[in-house]
Backbone atoms as SQL, in Angstrom:
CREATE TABLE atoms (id INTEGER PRIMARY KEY, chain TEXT, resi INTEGER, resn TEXT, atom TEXT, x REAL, y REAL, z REAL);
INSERT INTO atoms VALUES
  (1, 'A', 1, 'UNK', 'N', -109.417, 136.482, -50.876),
  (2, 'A', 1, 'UNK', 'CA', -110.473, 135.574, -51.256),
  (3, 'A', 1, 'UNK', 'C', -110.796, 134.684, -50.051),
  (4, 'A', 2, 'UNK', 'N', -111.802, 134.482, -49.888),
  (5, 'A', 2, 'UNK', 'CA', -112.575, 133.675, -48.338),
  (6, 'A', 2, 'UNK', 'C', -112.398, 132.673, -49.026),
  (7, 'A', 3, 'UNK', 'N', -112.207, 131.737, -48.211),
  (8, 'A', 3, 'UNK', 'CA', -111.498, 129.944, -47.730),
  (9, 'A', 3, 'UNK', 'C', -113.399, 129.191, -47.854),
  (10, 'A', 4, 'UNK', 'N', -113.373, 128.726, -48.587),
  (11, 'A', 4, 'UNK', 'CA', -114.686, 127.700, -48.764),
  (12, 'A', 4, 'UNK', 'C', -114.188, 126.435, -48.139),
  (13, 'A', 5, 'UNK', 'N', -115.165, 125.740, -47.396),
  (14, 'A', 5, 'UNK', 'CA', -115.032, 124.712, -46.708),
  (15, 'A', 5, 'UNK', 'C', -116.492, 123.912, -48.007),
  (16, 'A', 6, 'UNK', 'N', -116.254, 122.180, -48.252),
  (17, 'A', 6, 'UNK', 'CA', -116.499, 121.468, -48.856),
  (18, 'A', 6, 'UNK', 'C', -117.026, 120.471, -48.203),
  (19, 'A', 7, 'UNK', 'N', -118.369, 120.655, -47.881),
  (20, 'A', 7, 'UNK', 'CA', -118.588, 119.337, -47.014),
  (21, 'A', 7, 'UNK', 'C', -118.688, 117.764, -47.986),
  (22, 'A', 8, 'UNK', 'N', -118.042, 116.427, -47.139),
  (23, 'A', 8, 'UNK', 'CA', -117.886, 115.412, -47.863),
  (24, 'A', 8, 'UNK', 'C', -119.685, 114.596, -47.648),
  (25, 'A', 9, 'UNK', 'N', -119.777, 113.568, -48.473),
  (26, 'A', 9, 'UNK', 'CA', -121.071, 112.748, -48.082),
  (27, 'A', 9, 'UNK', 'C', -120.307, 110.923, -48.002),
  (28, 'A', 10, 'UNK', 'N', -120.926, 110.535, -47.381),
  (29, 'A', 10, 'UNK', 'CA', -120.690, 109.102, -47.790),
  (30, 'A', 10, 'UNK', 'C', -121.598, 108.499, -48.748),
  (31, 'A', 11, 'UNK', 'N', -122.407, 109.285, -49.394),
  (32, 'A', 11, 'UNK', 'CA', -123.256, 108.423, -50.463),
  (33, 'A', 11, 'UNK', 'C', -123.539, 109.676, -50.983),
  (34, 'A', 12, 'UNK', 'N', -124.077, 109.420, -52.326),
  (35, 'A', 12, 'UNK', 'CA', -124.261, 110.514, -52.999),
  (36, 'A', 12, 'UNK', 'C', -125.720, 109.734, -54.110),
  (37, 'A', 13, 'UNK', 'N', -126.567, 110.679, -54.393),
  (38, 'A', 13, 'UNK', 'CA', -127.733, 110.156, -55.156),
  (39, 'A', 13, 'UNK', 'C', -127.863, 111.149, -56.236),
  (40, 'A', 14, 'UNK', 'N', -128.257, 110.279, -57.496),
  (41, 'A', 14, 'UNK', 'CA', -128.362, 110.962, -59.047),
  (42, 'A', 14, 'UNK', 'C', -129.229, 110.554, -59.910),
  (43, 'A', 15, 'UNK', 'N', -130.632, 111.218, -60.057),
  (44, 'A', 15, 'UNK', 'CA', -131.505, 109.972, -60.643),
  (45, 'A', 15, 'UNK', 'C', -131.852, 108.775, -60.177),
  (46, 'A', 16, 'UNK', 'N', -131.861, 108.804, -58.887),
  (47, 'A', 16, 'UNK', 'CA', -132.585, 107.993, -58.357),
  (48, 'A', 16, 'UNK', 'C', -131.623, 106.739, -57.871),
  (49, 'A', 17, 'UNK', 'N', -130.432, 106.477, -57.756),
  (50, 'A', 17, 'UNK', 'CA', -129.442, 105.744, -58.256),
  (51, 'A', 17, 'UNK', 'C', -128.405, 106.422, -56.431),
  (52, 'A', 18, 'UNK', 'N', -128.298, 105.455, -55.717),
  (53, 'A', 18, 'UNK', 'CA', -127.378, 105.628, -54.609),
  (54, 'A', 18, 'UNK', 'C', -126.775, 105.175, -54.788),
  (55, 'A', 19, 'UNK', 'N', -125.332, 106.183, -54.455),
  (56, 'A', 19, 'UNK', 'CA', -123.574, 105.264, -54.545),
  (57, 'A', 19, 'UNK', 'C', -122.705, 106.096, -53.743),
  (58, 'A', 20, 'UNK', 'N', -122.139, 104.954, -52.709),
  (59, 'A', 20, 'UNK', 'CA', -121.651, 105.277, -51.595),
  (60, 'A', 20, 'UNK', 'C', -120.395, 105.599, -52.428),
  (61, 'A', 21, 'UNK', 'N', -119.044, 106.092, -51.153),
  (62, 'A', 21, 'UNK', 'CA', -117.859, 106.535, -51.672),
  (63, 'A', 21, 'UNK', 'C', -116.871, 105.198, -51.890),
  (64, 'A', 22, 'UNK', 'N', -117.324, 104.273, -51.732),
  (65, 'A', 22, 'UNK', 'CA', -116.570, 103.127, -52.409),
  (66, 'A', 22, 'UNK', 'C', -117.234, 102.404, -53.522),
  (67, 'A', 23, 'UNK', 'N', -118.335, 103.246, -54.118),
  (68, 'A', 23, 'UNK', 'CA', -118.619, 103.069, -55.328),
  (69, 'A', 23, 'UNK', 'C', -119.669, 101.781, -55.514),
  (70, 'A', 24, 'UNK', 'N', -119.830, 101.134, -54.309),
  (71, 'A', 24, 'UNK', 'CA', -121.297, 100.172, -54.333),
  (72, 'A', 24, 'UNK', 'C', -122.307, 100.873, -54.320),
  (73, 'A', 25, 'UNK', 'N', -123.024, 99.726, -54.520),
  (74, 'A', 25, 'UNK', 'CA', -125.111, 99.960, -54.729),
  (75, 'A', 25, 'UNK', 'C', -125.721, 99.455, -53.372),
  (76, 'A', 26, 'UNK', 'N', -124.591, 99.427, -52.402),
  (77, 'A', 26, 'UNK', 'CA', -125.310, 98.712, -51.474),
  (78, 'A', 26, 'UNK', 'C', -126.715, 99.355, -50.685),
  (79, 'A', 27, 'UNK', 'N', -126.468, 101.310, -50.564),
  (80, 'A', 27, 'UNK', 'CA', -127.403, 102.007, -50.536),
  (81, 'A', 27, 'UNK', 'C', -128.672, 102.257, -51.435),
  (82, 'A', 28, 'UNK', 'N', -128.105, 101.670, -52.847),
  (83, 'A', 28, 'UNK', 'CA', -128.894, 101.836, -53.921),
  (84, 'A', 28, 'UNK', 'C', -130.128, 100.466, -53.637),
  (85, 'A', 29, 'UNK', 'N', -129.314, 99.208, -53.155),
  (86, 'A', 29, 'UNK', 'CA', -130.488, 98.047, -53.383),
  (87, 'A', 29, 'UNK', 'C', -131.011, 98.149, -51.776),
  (88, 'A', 30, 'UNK', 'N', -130.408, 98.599, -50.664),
  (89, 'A', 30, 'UNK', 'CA', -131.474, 99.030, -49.498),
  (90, 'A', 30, 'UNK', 'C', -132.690, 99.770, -49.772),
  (91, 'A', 31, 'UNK', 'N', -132.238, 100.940, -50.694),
  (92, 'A', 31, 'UNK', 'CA', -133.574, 101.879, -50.807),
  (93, 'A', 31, 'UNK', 'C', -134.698, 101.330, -51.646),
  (94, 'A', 32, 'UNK', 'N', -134.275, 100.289, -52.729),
  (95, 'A', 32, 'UNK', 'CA', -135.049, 99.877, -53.506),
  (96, 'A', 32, 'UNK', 'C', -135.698, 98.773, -52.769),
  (97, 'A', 33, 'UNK', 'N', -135.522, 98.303, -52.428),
  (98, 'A', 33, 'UNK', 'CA', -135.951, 97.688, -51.262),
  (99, 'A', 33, 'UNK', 'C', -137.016, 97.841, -50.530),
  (100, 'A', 34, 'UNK', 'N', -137.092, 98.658, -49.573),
  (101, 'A', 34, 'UNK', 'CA', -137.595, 99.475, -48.824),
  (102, 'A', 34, 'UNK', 'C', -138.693, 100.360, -49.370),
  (103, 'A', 35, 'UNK', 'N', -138.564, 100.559, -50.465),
  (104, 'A', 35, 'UNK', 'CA', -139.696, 101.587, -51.521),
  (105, 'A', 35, 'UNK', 'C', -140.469, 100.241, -52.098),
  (106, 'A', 36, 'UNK', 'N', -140.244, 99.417, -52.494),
  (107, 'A', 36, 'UNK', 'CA', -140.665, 98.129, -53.177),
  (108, 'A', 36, 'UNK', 'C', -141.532, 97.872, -51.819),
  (109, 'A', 37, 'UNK', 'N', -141.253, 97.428, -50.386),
  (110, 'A', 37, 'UNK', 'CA', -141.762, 96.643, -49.184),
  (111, 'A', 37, 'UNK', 'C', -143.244, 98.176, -48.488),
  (112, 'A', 38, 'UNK', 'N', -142.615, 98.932, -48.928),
  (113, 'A', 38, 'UNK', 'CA', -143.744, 100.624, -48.468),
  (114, 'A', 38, 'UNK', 'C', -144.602, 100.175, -49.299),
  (115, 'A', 39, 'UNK', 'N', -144.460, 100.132, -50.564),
  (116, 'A', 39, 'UNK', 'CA', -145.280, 100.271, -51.644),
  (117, 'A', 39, 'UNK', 'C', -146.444, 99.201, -51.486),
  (118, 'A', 40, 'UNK', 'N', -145.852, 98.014, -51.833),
  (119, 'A', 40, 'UNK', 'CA', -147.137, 96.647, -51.766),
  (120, 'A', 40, 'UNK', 'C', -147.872, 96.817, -50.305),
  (121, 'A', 41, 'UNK', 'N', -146.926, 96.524, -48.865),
  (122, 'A', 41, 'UNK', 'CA', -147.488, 97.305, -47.460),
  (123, 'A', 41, 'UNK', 'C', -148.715, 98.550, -47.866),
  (124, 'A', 42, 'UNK', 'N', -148.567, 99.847, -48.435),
  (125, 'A', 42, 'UNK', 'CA', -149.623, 100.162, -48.653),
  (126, 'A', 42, 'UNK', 'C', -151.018, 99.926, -49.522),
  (127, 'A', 43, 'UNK', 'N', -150.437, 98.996, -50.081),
  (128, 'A', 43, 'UNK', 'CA', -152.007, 98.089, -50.432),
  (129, 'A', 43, 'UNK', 'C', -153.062, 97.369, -49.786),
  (130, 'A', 44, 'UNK', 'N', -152.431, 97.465, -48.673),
  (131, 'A', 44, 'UNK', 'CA', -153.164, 96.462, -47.505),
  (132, 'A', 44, 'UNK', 'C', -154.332, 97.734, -47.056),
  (133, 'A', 45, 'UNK', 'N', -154.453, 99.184, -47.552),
  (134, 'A', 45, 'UNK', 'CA', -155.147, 100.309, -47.053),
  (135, 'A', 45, 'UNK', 'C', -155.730, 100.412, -47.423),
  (136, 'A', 46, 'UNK', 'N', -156.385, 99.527, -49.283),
  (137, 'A', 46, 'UNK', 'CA', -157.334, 99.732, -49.796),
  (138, 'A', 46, 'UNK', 'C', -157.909, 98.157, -50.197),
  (139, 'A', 47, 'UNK', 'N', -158.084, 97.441, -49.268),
  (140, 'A', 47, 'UNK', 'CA', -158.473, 95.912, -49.704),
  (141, 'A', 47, 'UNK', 'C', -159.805, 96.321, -50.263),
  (142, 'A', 48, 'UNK', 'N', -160.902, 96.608, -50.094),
  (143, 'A', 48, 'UNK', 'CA', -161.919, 96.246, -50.749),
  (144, 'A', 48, 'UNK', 'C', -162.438, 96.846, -52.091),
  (145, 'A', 49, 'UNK', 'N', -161.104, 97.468, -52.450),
  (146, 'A', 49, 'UNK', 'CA', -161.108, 98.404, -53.792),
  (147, 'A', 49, 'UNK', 'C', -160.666, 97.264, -54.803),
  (148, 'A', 50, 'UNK', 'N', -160.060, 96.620, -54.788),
  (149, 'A', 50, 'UNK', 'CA', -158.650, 95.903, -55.648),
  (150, 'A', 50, 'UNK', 'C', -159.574, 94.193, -55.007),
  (151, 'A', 51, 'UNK', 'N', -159.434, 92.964, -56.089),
  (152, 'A', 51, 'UNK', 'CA', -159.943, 91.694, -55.992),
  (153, 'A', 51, 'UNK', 'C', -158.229, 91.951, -55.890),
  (154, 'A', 52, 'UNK', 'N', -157.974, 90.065, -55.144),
  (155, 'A', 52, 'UNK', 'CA', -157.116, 89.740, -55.075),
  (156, 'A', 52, 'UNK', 'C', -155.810, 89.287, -56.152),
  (157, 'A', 53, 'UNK', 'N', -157.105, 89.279, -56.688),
  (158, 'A', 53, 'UNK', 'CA', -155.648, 89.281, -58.566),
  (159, 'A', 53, 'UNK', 'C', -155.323, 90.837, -59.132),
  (160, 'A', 54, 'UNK', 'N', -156.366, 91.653, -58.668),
  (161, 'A', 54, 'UNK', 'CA', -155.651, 93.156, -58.745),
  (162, 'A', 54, 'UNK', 'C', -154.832, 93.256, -58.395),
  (163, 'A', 55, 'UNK', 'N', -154.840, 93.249, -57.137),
  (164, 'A', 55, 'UNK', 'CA', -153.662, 93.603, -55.974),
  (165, 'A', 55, 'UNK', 'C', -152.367, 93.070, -56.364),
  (166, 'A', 56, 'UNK', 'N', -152.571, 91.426, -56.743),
  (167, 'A', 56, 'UNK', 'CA', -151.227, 90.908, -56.853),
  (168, 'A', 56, 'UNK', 'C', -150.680, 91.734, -58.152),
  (169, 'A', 57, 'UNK', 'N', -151.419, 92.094, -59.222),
  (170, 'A', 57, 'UNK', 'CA', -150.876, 92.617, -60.721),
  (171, 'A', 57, 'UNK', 'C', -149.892, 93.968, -60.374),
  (172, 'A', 58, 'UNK', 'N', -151.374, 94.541, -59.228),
  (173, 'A', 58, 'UNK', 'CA', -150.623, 96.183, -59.029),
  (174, 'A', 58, 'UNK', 'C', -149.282, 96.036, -58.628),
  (175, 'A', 59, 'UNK', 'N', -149.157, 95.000, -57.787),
  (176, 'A', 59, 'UNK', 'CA', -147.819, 94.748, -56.380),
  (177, 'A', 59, 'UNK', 'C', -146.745, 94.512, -57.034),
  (178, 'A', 60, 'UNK', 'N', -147.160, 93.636, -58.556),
  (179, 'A', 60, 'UNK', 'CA', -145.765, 93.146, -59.233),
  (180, 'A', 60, 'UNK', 'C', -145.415, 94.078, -59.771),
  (181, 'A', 61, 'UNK', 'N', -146.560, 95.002, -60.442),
  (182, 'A', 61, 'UNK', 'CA', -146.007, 95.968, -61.303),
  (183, 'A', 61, 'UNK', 'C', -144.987, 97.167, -60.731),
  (184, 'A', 62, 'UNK', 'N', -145.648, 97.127, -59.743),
  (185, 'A', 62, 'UNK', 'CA', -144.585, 98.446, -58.493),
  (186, 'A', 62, 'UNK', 'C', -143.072, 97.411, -58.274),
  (187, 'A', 63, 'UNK', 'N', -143.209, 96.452, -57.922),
  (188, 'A', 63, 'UNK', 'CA', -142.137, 96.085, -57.582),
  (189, 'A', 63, 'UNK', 'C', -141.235, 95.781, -58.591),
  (190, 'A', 64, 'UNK', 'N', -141.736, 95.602, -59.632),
  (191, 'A', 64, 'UNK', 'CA', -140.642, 95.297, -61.155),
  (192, 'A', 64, 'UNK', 'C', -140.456, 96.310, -61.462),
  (193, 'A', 65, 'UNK', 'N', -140.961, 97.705, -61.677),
  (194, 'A', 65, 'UNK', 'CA', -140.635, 98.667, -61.827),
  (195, 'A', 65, 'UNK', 'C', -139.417, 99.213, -61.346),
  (196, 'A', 66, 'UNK', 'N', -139.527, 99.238, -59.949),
  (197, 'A', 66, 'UNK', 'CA', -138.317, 99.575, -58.972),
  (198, 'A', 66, 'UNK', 'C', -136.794, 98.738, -58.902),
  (199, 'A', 67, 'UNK', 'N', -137.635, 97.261, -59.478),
  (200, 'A', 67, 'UNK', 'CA', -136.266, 96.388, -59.759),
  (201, 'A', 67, 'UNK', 'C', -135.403, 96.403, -60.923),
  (202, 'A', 68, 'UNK', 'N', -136.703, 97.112, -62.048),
  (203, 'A', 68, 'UNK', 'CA', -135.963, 97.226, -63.260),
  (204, 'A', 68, 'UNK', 'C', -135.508, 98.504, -63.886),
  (205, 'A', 69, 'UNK', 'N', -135.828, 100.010, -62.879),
  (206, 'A', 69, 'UNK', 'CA', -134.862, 100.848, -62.577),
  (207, 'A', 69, 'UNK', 'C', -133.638, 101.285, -62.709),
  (208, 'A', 70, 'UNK', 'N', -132.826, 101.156, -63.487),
  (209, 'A', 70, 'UNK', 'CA', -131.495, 101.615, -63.344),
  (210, 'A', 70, 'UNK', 'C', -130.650, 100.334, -63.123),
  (211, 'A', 71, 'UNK', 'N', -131.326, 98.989, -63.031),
  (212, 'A', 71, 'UNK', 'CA', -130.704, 98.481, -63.020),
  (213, 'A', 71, 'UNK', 'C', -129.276, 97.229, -63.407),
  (214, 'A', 72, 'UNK', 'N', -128.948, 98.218, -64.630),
  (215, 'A', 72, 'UNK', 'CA', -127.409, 98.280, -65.443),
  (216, 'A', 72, 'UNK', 'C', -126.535, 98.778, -64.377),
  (217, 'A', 73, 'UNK', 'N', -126.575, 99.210, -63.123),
  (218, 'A', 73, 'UNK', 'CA', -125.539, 100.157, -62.503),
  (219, 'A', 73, 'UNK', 'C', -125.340, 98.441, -60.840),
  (220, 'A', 74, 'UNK', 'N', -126.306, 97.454, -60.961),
  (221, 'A', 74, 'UNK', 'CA', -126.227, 96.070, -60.270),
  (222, 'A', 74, 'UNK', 'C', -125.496, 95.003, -60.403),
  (223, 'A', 75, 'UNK', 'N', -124.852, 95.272, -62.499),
  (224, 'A', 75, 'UNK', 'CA', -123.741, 94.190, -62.440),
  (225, 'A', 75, 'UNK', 'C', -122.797, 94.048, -61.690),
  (226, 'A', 76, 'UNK', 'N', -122.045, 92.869, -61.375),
  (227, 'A', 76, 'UNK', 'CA', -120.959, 92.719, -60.267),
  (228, 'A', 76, 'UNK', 'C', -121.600, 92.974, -59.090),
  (229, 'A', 77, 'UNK', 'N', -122.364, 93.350, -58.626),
  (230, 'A', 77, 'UNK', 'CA', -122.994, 93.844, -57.011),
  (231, 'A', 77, 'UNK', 'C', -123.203, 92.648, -56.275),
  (232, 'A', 78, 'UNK', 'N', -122.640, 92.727, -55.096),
  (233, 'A', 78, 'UNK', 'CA', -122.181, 91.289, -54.324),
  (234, 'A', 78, 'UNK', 'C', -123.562, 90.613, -53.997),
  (235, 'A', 79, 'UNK', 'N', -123.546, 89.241, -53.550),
  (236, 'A', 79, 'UNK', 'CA', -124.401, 88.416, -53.104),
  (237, 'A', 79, 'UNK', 'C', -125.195, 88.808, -52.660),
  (238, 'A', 80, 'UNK', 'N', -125.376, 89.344, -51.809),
  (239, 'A', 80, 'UNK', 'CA', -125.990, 89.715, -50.417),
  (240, 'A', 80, 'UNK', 'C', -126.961, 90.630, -51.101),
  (241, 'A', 81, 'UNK', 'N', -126.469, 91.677, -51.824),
  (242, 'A', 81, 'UNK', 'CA', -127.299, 92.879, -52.928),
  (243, 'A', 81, 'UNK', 'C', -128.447, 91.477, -53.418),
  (244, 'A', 82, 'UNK', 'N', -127.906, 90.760, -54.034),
  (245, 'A', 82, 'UNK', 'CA', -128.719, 90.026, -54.997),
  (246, 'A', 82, 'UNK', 'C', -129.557, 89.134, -54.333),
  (247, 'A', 83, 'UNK', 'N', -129.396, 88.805, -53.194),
  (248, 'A', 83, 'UNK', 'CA', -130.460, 88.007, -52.612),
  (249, 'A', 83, 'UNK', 'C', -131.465, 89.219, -51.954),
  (250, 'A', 84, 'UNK', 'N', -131.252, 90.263, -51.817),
  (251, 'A', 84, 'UNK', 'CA', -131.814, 91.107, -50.974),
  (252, 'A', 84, 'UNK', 'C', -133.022, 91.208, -52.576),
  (253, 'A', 85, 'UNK', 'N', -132.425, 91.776, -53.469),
  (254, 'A', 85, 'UNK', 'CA', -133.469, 92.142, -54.590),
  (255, 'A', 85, 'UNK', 'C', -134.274, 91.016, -54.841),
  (256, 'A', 86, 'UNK', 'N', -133.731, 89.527, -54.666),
  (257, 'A', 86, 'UNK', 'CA', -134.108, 88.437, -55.090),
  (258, 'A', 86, 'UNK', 'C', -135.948, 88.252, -54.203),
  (259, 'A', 87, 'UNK', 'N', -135.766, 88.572, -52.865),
  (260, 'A', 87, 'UNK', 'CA', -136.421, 88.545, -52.135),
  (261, 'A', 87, 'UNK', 'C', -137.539, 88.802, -52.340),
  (262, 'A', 88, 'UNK', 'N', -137.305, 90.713, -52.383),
  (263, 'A', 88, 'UNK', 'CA', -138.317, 91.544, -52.840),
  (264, 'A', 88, 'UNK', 'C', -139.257, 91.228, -54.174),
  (265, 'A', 89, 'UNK', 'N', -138.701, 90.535, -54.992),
  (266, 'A', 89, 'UNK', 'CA', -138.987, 90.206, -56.170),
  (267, 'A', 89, 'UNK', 'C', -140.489, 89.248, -55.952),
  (268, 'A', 90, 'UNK', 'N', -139.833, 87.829, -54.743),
  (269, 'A', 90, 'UNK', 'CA', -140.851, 87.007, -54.781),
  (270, 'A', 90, 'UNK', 'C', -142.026, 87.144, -53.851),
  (271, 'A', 91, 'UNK', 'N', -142.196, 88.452, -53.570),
  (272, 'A', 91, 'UNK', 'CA', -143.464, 89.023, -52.849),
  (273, 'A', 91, 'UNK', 'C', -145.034, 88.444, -53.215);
């Protein structure tokens, strides 16, 4: 029988949901992050489509979406996680 080799990951993703091998979200609230900051950033491509109270409705709605995501898997998730989401939030 041939010898299978197993490659390891340091993070692993499931539904949308990143978790490194010590079992934080710290990959999980970078990406959300980052998809939240792409997202509103590409609104700036269609200004004269969207009044300015559009824009802000669309921006919250993308960004609460992404914050409110999966996020039962954030309890206990250190400071730093939580100011990072905190951030994104007050866009």
């Amino acid at each position: 029988m041939p010898s299978v080799t197993v490659k390891t990951s340091d993070c692993v993703q499931s539904l949308g949901v990143s978790i490194d091998c010590t079992l934080s979200v710290n990959q999980h609230v970078n990406n959300v992050c980052k998809s939240a900051y792409y997202h509103v950033k590409a609104l700036r491509h269609i200004p004269k489509l969207l009044t300015d109270d559009e824009a802000k409705t669309v921006a919250c709605a993308m960004v609460a979406a992404r914050l409110d995501y999966c996020n039962a898997v954030l309890i206990g998730s250190s400071t730093s996680n939580i100011d990072k989401l905190q951030r994104v939030q007050i866009l």
